[in-house]
Residue, then its C-alpha position, 0 to 999 in steps of 0.5 A: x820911307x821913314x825920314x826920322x834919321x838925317x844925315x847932316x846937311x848945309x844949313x838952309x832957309x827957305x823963304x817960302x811964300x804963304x800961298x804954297x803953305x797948305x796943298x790939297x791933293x786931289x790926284x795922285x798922293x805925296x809922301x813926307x820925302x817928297x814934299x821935302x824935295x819940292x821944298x828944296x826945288x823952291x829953294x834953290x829955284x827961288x834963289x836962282x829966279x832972284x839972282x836973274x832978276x837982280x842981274x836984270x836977266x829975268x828967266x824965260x817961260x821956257x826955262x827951266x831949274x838946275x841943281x846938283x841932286x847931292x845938293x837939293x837932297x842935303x837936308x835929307x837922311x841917307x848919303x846922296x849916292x843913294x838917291x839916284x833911283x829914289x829922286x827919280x820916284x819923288x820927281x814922277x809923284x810931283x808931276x803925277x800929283x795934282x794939288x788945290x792950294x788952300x788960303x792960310x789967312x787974307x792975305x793969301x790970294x790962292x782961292x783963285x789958282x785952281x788945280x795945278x800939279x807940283x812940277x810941270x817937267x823934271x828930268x835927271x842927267x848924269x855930268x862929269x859923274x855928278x847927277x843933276x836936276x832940271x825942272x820946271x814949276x807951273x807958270x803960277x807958282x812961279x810968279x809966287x817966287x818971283x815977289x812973294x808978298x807974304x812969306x814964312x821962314x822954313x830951316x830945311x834941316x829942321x823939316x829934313x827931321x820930321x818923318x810924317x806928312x802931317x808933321x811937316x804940314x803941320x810944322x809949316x803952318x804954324x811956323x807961319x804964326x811963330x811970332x804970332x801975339x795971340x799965339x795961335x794959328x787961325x781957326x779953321x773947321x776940322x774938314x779944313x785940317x784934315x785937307x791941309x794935313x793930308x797927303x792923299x786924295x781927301x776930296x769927294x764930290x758933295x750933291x749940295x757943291x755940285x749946285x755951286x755956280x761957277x766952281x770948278x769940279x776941284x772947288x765943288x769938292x768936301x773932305x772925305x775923312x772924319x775929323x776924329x779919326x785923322x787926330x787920332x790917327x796922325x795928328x796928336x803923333x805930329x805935334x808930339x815930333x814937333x814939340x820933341x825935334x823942333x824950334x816950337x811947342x805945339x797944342x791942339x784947341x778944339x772948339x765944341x758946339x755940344x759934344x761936335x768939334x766945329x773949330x780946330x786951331x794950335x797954340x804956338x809957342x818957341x823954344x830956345x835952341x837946345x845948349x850944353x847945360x851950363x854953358x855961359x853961365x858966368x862963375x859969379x852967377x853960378x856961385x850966388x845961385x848956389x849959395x842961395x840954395x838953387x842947384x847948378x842944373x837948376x840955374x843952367x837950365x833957367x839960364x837957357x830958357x828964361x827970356x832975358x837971359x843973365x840980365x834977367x837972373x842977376x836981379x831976380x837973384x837978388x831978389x831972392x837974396x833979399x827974401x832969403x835974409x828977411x828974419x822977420x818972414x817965415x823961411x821959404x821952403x824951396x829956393x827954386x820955386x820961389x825964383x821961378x816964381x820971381x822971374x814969372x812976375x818979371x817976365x810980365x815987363x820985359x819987351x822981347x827985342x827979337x819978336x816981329x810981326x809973324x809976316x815979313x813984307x815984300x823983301x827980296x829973296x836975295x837978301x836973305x844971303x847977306x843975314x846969317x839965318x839962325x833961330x832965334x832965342x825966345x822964352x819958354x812959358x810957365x807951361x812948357x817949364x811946368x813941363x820940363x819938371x813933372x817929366x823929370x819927376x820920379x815915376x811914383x809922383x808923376x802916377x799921382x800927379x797923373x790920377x789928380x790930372x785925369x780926375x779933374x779933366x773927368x769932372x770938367x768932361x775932357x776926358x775924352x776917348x783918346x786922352x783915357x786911351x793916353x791915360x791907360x798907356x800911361x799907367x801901363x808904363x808908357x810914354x807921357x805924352x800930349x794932353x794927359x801931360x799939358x794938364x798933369x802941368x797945370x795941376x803941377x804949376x797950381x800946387x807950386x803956386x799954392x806952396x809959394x803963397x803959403x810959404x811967403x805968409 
């Protein structure tokens, strides 16, 4: 089913524990709607278990959820009455697909779970002329919920746009490092992504496992496909729905030993909500930018993304300002690009008050209601904003910067099968995507810095 169209929907948070981030299907296949289903049972579940817990009324084993239907599918495109039949399919696939659930990082502890399936009950009963949802989750899962050491926040609304499963599997897990230092997701081999960002069956019994003492049938288990063919195939379109519908930037890191990928990991970066342009941007601020020769797309656009907001510009303007009004000094050639390149030195000192550590420890889930979820303002880097630029460049710079890309990525040897494949599209008129456009960035940002320099001598 594509999912790439939403209908709007209550704004939710899912406080998701870190050990059901990363699933492996074994038995059966879960599609994109159904993993965004189980993502609503764990949301309204979880804010349900808690609410007992708090009333000091814990649930019985016997217990089981309930949610209106129109609720749990809200994030979700189509209108809620048509989902009677289709809920119906997505709650049988639950229950018939049978997962392992794979650590994210050390302080997951899923190694020792085993097999279980999504949902152990389900049904839908029609009241008052609403349909409702009860269900069950396995005995282990549940005790995920009731005090999840280590968790990552999830918006629905965001993971209701994503229309792929490696999409959505993808966006999750690198949600988990969106506040991240190094800025990156942990380093796995290739076998591990294909499992993690599969939704069917991706497991076949080795000889060499079945030696393995004391594993389970599911734990003497390899992946089934080949690395190349699943990035080729979902991956590189995941990470372009990613960067295009959501709050991050994602990038692919391929570690080689020779010509074999043996470590796969992702850059992660976050982006500002989109804004109208312009918009709070003060009058005064305005008026000096365009005074100093900076357009007022231009200052709109910096006034959005760079990490300080106003409080960073109006110096970095200044300083501009002062450059500007130096005789003595050769005049600079473009205003923009020597503002850019102030606030990328200023960037270096400024502390981000809305970092924290990408792991939030042991607090209840119920107290997520008294904050008002939001999606936090953070800076984009030179990259993403070298990015911005080279695509809102004419069609004929951008097919030059393009051939000095692809020229270099060939003298270094990356230029692999499936970027000369991004390049030929390219060139043929289509789409500027993935790698291709990472390094035509780089090369963008290395001919600017070089014309800043020389126009500052």
């Amino acid at each position: 089913m594509d999912t790439s169209i939403k209908r709007p929907g209550n704004e939710a948070s899912l406080t998701k524990p870190n050990e059901l981030l990363v699933m492996v299907p074994i038995v059966g296949k879960l599609s994109p709607v159904s993993r965004k289903i189980f993502n609503a049972l764990l949301y309204s579940g979880g804010r349900e278990f808690q609410r007992r817990l708090v009333d000091g009324n814990p649930m019985r084993a016997e217990e089981t959820f309930e949610s209106r239907l129109s609720d749990l599918v809200a994030h979700l495109p189509g209108e809620a009455a048509d989902w009677s039949s289709n809920a119906r399919g997505h709650l049988l696939e639950m229950l018939r697909t049978e997962v392992v659930w794979e650590s994210i990082d050390k302080n997951s502890a899923t190694s020792e779970w085993g097999a279980m399936h999504l949902l152990s009950q389900a049904e839908i009963e029609k009241k008052g002329g609403a349909l409702y949802v009860r269900w069950a989750f396995p005995p282990k899962v549940l005790t995920a919920l009731k005090d999840p050491a280590f968790y990552t926040r999830l918006d629905l609304d965001v993971i209701g746009s994503l229309r792929t499963y490696a999409s959505i599997a993808l966006y999750e897990i690198c949600s988990r490092y969106r506040t991240n230092p190094t800025g990156v997701t942990c380093s796995q081999s290739p076998d591990w992504w294909v499992e993690a960002l599969s939704a069917r069956i991706v497991r076949t019994p080795s000889a060499r496992d079945k030696q393995k003492q004391g594993a389970t049938e599911e734990q003497r288990l390899k992946p089934k496909r080949e690395w190349r063919k699943v990035k080729s195939e979902s991956v590189l379109d995941a990470i372009d729905e990613i960067n295009t519908k959501t709050d991050l930037e994602v990038e692919l890191i391929e570690k080689r030993t020779g010509k074999a990928v043996t470590e796969v990991q992702f850059a992660v970066r976050r982006k500002r909500r989109a804004l109208v342009a312009g918009e709070g941007v003060p009058p005064e601020l305005l008026a000096q930018a365009i005074n100093l020769g900076v357009s007022a797309a231009d200052i709109s656009i910096l006034a959005r993304t760079v990490r300080g907001g106003h409080e960073v510009l109006k110096p970095a303007l200044q300083k501009l300002a002062e450059r500007i009004s130096r005789p003595d000094l050769v005049p600079i050639g473009s205003s923009i690009a020597y503002l850019k390149s102030i606030l990328a030195e200023l960037d270096l000192y400024i502390s981000d008050p809305t970092a924290a550590h990408s792991v939030e420890t042991r607090t209840p889930i119920v107290s997520r209601d008294t904050f008002a979820p939001a999606v936090q303002d953070v800076v984009e880097t030179p990259d993403s904003l070298a990015k911005r630029h080279v695509e809102s460049l004419d069609r004929e710079d951008q097919v030059q910067l393009a051939k000095l890309a692809f020229a270099h990525m060939r003298e270094r040897g990356l230029a692999t099968a499936s970027v000369s494949q991004s390049y030929a599209r390219y060139m043929d008129g289509g789409p500027l995507v993935g790698v291709l456009l990472g390094e035509m960035a780089r090369q963008h940002l290395k001919l600017t810095s070089s014309d800043t320099v020389m126009e500052s001598k």
